[in-house]
C-alpha positions as CSV (number, residue, x, y, z in Angstrom):
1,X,33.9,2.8,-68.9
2,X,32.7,-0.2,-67.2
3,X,30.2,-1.6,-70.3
4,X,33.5,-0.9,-72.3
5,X,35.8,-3.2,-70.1
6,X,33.0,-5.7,-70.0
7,X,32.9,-6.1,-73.6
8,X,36.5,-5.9,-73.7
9,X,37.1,-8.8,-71.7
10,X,34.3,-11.2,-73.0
11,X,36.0,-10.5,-76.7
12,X,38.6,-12.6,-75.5
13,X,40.9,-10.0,-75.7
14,X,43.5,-11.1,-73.1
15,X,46.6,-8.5,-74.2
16,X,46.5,-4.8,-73.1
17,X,48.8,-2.4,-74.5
18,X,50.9,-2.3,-71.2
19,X,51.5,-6.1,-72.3
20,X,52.2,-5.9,-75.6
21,X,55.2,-3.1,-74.2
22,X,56.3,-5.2,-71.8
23,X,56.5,-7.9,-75.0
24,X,58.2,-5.9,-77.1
25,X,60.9,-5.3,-74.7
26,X,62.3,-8.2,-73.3
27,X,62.7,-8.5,-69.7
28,X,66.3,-8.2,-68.2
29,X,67.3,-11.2,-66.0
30,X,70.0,-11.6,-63.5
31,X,70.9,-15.4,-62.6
32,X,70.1,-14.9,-59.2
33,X,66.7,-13.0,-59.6
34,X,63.7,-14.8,-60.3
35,X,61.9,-15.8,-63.2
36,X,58.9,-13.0,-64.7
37,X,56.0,-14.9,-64.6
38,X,53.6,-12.4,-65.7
39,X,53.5,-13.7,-69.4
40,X,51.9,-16.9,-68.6
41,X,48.8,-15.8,-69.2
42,X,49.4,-16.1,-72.8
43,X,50.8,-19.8,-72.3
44,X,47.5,-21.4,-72.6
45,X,48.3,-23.8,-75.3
46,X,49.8,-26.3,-73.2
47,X,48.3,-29.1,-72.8
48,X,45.7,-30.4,-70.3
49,X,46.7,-33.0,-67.9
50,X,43.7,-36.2,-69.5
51,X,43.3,-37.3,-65.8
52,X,40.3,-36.1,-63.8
53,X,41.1,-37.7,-60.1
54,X,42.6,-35.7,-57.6
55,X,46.4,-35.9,-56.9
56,X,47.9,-35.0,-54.0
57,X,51.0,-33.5,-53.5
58,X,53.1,-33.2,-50.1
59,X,55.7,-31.2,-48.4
60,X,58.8,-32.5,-47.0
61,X,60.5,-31.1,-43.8
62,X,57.3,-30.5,-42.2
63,X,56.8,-27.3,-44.1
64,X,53.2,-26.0,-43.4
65,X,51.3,-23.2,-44.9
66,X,48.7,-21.5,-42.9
67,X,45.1,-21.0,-43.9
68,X,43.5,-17.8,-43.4
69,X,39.6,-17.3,-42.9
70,X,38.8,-17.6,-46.4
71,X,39.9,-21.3,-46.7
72,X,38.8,-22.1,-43.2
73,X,34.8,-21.5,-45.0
74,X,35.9,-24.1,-47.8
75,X,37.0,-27.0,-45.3
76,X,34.1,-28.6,-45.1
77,X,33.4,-32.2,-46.0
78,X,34.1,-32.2,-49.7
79,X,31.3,-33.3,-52.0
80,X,31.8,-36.3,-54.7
81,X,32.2,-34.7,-57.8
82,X,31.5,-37.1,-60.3
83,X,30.5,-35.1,-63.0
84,X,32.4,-31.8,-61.9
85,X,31.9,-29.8,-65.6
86,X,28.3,-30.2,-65.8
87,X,28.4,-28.7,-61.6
88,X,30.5,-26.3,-62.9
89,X,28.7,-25.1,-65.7
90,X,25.5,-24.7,-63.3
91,X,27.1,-23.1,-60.7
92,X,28.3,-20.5,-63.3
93,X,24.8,-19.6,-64.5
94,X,23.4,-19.6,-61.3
95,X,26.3,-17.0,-60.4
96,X,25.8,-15.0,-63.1
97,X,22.0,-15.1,-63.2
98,X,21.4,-13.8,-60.0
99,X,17.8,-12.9,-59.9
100,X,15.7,-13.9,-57.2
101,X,18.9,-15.7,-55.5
102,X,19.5,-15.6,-51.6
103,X,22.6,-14.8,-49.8
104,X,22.7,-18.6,-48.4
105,X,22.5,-19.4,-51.8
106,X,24.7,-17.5,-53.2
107,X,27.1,-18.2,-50.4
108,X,27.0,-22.3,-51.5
109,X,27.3,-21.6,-54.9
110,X,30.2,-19.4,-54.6
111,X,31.9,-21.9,-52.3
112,X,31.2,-24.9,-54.4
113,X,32.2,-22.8,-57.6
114,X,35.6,-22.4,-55.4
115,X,36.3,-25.7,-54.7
116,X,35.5,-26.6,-58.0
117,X,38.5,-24.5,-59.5
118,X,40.4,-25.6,-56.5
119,X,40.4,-29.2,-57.3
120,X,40.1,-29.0,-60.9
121,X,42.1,-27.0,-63.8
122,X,38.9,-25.2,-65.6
123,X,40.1,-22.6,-68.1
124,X,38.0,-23.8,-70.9
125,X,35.1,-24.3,-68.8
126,X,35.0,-21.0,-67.6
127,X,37.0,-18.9,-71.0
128,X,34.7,-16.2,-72.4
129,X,32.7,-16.6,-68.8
130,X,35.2,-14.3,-67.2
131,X,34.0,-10.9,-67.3
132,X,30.3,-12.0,-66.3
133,X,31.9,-13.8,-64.0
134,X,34.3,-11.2,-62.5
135,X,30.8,-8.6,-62.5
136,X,29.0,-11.4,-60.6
137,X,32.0,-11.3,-57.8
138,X,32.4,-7.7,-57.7
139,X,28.6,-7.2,-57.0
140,X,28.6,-9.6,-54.4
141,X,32.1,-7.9,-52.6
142,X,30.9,-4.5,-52.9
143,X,27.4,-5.0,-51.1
144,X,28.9,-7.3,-48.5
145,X,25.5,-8.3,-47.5
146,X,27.4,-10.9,-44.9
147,X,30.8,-11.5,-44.3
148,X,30.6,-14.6,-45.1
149,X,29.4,-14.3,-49.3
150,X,32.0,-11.6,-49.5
151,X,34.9,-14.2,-48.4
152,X,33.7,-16.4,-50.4
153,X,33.1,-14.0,-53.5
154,X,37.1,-13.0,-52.9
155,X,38.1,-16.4,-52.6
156,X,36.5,-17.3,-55.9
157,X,37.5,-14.0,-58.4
158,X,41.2,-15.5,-56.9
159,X,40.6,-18.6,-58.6
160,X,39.5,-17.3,-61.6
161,X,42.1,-14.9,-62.0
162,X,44.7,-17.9,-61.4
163,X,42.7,-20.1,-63.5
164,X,42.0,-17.9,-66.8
165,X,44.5,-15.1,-66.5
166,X,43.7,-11.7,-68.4
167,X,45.4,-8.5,-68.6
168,X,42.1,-6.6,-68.0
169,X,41.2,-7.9,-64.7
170,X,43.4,-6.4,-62.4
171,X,42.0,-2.7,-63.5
172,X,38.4,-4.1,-63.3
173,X,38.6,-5.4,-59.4
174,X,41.8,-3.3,-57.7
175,X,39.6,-0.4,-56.7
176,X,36.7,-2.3,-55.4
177,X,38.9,-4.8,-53.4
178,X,40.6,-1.8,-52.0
179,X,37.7,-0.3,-51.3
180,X,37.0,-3.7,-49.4
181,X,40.2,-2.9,-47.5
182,X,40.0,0.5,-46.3
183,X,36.2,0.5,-45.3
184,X,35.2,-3.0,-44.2
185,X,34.0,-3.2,-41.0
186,X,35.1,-7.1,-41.2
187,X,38.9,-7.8,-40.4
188,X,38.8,-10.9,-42.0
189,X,37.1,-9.3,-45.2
190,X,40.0,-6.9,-45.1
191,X,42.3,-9.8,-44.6
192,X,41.0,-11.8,-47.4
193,X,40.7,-8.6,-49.7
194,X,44.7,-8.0,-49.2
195,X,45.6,-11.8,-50.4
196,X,42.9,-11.0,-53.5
197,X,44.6,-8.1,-54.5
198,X,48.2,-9.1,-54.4
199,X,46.7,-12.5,-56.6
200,X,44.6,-10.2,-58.8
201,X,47.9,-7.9,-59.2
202,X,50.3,-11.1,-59.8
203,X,48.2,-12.6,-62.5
204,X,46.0,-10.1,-63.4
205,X,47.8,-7.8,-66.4
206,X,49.2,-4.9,-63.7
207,X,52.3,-3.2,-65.1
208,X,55.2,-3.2,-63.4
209,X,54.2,0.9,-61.9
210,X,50.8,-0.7,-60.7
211,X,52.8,-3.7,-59.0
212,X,55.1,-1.1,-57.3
213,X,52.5,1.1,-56.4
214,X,50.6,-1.6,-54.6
215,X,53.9,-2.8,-52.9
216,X,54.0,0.6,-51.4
217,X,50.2,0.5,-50.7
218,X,51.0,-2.5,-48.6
219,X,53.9,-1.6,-46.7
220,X,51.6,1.6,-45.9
221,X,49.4,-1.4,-44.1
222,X,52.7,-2.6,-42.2
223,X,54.3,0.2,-41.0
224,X,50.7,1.7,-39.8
225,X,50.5,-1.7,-38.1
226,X,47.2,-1.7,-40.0
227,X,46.1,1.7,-38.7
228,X,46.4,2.9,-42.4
229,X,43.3,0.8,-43.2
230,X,41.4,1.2,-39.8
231,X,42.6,-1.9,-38.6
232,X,45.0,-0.9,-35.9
233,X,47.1,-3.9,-34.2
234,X,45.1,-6.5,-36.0
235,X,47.6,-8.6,-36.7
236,X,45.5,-10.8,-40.3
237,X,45.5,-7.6,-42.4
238,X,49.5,-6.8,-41.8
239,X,50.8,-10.8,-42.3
240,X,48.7,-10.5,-45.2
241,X,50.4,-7.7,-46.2
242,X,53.9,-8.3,-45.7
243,X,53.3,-11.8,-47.3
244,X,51.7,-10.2,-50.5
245,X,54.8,-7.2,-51.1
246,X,56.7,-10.7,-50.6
247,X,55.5,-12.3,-53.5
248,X,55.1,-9.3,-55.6
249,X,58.6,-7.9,-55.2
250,X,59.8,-11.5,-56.8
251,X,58.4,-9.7,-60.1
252,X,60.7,-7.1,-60.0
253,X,64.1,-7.4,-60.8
254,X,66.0,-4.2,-59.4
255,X,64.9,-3.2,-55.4
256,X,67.7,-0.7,-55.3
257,X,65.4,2.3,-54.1
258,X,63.0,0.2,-52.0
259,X,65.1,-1.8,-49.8
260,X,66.5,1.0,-47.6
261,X,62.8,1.6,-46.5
262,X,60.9,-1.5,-47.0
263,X,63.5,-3.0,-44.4
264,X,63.5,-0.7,-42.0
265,X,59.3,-1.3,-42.0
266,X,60.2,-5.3,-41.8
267,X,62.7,-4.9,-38.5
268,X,60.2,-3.0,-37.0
269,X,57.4,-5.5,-37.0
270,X,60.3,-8.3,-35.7
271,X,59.2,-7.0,-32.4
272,X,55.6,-7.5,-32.4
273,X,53.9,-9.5,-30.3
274,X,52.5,-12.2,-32.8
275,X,54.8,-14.8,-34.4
276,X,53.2,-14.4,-37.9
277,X,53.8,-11.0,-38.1
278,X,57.5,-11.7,-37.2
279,X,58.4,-14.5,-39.5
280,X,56.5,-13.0,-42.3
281,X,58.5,-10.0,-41.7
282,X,61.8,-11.5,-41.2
283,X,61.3,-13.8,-44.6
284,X,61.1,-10.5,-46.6
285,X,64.1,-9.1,-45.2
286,X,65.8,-12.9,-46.4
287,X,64.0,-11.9,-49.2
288,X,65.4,-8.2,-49.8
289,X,68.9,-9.4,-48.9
290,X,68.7,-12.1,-51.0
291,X,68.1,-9.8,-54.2
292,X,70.8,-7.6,-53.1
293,X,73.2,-9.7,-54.9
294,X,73.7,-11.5,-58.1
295,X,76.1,-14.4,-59.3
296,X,80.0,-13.5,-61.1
297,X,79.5,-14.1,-64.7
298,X,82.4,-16.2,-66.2
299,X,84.0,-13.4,-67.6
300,X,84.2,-11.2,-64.6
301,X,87.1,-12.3,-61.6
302,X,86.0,-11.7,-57.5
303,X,89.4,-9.5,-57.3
304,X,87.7,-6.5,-59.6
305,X,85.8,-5.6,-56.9
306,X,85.9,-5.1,-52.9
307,X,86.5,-8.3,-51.3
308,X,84.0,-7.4,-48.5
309,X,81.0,-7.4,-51.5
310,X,82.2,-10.7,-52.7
311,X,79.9,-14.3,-51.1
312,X,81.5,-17.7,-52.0
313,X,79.7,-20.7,-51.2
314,X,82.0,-22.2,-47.8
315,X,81.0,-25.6,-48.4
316,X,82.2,-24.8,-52.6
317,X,79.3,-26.5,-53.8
318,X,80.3,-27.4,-57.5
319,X,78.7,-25.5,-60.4
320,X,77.9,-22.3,-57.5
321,X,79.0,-19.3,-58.7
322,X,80.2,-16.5,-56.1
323,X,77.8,-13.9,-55.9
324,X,78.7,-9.9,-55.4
325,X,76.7,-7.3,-53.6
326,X,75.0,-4.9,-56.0
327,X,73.9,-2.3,-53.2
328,X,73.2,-2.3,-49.6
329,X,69.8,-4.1,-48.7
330,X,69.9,-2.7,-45.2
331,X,72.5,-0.2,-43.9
332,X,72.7,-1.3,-40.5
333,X,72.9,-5.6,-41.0
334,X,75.1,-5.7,-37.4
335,X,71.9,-4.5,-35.8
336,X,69.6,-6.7,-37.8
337,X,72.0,-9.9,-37.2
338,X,72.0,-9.3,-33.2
339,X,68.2,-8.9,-33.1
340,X,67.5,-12.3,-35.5
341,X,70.0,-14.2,-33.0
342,X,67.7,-13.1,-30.5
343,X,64.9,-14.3,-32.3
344,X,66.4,-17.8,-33.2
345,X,67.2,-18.4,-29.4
346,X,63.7,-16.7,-28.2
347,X,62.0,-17.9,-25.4
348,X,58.6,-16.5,-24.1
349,X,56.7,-18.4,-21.6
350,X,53.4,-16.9,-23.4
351,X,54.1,-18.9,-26.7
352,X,53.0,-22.3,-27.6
353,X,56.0,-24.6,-28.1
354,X,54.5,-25.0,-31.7
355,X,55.2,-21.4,-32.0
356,X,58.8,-21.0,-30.2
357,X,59.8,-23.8,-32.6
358,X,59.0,-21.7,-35.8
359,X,60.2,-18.6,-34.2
360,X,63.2,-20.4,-33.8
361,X,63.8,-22.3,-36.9
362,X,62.6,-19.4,-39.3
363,X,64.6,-16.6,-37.9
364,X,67.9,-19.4,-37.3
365,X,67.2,-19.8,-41.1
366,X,66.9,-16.2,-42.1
367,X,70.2,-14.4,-39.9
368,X,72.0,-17.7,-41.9
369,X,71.2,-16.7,-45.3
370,X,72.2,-13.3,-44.4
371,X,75.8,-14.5,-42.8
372,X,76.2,-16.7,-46.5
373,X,74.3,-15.2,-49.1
374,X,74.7,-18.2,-51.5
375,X,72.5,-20.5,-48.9
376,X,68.7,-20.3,-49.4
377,X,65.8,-21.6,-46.8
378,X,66.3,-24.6,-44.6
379,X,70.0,-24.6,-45.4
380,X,71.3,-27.9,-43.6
381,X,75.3,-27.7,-42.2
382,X,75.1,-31.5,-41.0
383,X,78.2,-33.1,-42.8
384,X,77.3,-36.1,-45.2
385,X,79.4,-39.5,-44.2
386,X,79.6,-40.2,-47.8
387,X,80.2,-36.4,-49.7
388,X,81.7,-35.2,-46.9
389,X,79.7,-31.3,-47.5
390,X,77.1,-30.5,-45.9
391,X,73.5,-31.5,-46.9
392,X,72.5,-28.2,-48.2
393,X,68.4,-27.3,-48.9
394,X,66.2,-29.5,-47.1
395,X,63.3,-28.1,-48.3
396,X,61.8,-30.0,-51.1
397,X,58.1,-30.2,-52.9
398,X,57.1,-34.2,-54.1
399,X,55.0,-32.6,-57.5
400,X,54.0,-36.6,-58.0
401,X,55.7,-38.5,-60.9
402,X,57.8,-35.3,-62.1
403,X,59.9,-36.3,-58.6
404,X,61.1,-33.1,-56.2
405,X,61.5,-29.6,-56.4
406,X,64.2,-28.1,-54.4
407,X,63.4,-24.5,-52.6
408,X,66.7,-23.2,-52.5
409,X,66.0,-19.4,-53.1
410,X,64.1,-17.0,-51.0
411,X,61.9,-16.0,-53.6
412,X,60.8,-19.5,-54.9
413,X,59.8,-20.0,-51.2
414,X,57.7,-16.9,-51.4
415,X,56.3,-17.8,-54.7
416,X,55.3,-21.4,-53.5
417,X,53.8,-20.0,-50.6
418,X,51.9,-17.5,-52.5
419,X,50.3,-20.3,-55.0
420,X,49.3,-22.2,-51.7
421,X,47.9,-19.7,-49.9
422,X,45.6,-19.7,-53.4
423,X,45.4,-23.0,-54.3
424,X,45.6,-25.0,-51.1
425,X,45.0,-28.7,-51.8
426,X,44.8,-28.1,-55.4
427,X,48.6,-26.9,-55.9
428,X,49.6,-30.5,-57.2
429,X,46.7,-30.6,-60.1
430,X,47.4,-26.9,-61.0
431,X,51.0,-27.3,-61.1
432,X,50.8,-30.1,-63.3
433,X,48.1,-28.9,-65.6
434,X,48.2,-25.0,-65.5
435,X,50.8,-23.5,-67.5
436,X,50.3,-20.0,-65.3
437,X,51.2,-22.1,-62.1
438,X,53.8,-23.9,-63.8
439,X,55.9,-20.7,-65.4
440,X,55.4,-18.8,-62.0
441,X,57.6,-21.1,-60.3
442,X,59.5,-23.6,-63.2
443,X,60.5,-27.1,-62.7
444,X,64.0,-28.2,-63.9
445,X,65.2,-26.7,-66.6
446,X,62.2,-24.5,-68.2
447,X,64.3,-21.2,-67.9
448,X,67.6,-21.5,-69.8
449,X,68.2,-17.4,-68.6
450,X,68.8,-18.5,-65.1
451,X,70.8,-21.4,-65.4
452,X,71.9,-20.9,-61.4
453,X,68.7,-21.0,-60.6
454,X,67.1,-24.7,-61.9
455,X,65.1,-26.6,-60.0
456,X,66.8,-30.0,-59.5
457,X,65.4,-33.3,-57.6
458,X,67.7,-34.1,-54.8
């Protein structure tokens, strides 16, 4: 079975049957869901950015993603890579050739292979290298020789996945990398393993059962508080978690039977101890609330159904359509609203200030959205001198000379995140160049379906 997968993938064979259904049948869209991103893997046509130097690409409103273990090994000084294809192409052999090799060796190849993909878009240096590739990676995670070449051998299937997507790689490296997650005697292995499998899941060919089976798989890790995976407490495993089911459930369209439970998991974890637990937590309840509703169409008038299900925009933002509730996210909101005022007012004299600010600010973000469902992250209610309406979004991404990218939604916050916590200082080239980056979270107007949703510079 494994020969047969191998030769499967290096045929170039990058559409499974699952794919080819989920082709047939077009995917339904509400305007206020997010757009499937799944298909970019066959998107490869589109051009190649000519440039070669590295571009780099900021946040505004001090937004900061954190960087787990597996990045921390890559943050060394960076080498000069003047001739980055030919490094490449070397560091490939020597990763698939691995007679004779040592685990410090293998280590620095793996990392520089990494930061290669990182800082460079290489899908046709590395297409018909994949499965080879992905063997070399699996053998490397499964023997965990140190903790240090399996990080490192997680960090760089990730970027291989994200680089040269195939519908046969997820079923090649989910049992492994769980296997990674329930046994490892490492907690950062198990950490990195989690993020892996929720990139290897995204971009990897699951179907829409495997991506809701491994949602369920995960918030098995967070309710347990990581005891499921005998990691009990440990607080890298279950952020990793609850930020994975986070990104994955922006694939599916229709949380109906999931919400009741999944939410009840996330207001749990709003009382632990550690501040990433809690915001990661309380941005999937934003999250789940969010996708409880969808926008009016313009046939359909607010007084057809229960006024208490209807949202309008209070600042009547033009061109914002009213959105209805669909179903409940979370029967018992009061609750949740008293406990995230809480949260936005917290103080503990055993935090950092750093940290009682982001308490603060994330969970004074999240009860808002869920008082006015129209208003996404960072929603600003300062009055503008000259519009007289408040600012609205404040978050915003500079992507260069396109201009700015508005994150307006819960789920394209999620879905950025996700992409940095992969691609780190490379986001900016990979946006730009790779179509699979690109389609996961569009710029302007690239998906007429979900005209509500556009990315617009401000």
């Amino acid at each position: 079975m494994h020969d047969l997968r191998r030769q499967a993938l290096e045929s170039g064979k990058t559409v499974s049957r699952k794919a080819r259904s989920r082709q047939s049948t077009p995917a339904s869209s509400t305007p206020n869901s997010s757009p499937p991103s799944r298909a970019a893997s066959q998107s490869r046509a589109v051009s190649r950015a000519s440039s070669e130097e590295d571009e780099v690409g900021d946040l505004s409103d001090e937004t900061s993603f954190s960087t787990n273990s597996i990045d921390d090994l890559l943050n060394g000084d960076n080498p000069v890579i003047d001739a980055w294809r030919s490094n490449l192409a070397d560091r490939i052999q020597e990763l698939i050739d691995r007679k004779r090799s040592s685990v410090q060796g293998r280590e620095k190849c793996l990392a520089l292979y990494a930061r290669i993909l990182t800082a460079q878009y290489a899908e046709e240096e590395i297409r018909g290298k994949e499965a080879e590739l992905v063997v070399a990676f699996l053998k490397s995670i499964k023997a965990e020789t140190s903790e240090r070449e399996t990080i490192l051998a997680i960090k760089a299937l990730s970027m291989t996945v994200i680089t040269s997507p195939s519908d046969l790689i997820y079923e090649a490296v989910c049992g492994p990398l769980k296997r990674v997650i329930s046994d490892s005697a490492s907690v950062p292995s198990k950490t990195a393993a989690v993020h892996c499998l929720g990139t290897c899941t995204f971009f990897g060919g699951a179907s829409d059962e495997e991506i809701l089976e491994n949602m369920a798989y995960l918030l098995e890790i967070v309710t347990s508080d990581g005891d499921f995976i005998e990691a009990q407490d440990k607080a890298g495993p279950v952020v990793a978690a609850l930020e994975e089911w986070g990104s994955l459930s922006t694939l599916i369209d229709d949380l109906a039977e999931e919400s009741e439970e999944a939410a009840e998991s996330f207001v749990e974890q709003l009382s632990s101890n550690e501040p990433s637990v809690q915001i990661a937590a309380g941005e999937n309840i934003a999250l789940l609330y969010e996708k409880s509703f969808r926008p009016l169409t313009e046939d359909e008038d607010a007084t057809e159904f229960d006024q208490d299900d209807i949202a309008a925009d209070p600042d009547d933002t033009p061109g914002l359509p009213k959105l209805v509730k669909i179903y409940d996210a979370y029967r018992r909101t009061d609750i949740l609203k008293d406990t995230l005022a809480e949260l936005a007012s917290l103080y503990k004299r055993h935090m950092s200030k750093k940290e009682l600010k982001s308490v603060r600010s994330n969970f004074a973000d999240i009860l808002h959205s869920i008082e006015y469902p129209t208003h996404g992250p960072r929603y600003q209610n300062a009055m503008s001198d000259k519009t007289g309406k408040s600012y609205g979004s404040s978050m915003v991404v500079k992507i260069q000379k396109q201009g700015v990218m508005e994150i307006d939604k819960w789920w394209k916050l999620h879905r950025l995140q996700g992409l940095r916590r992969v691609l780190q200082d490379g986001f900016v080239r990979h946006y730009e160049s790779n179509p699979v980056v690109f389609e996961s979270l569009p710029y302007e107007a690239s998906v007429p379906r979900i005209p509500c949703l556009m990315l617009t510079a401000i």
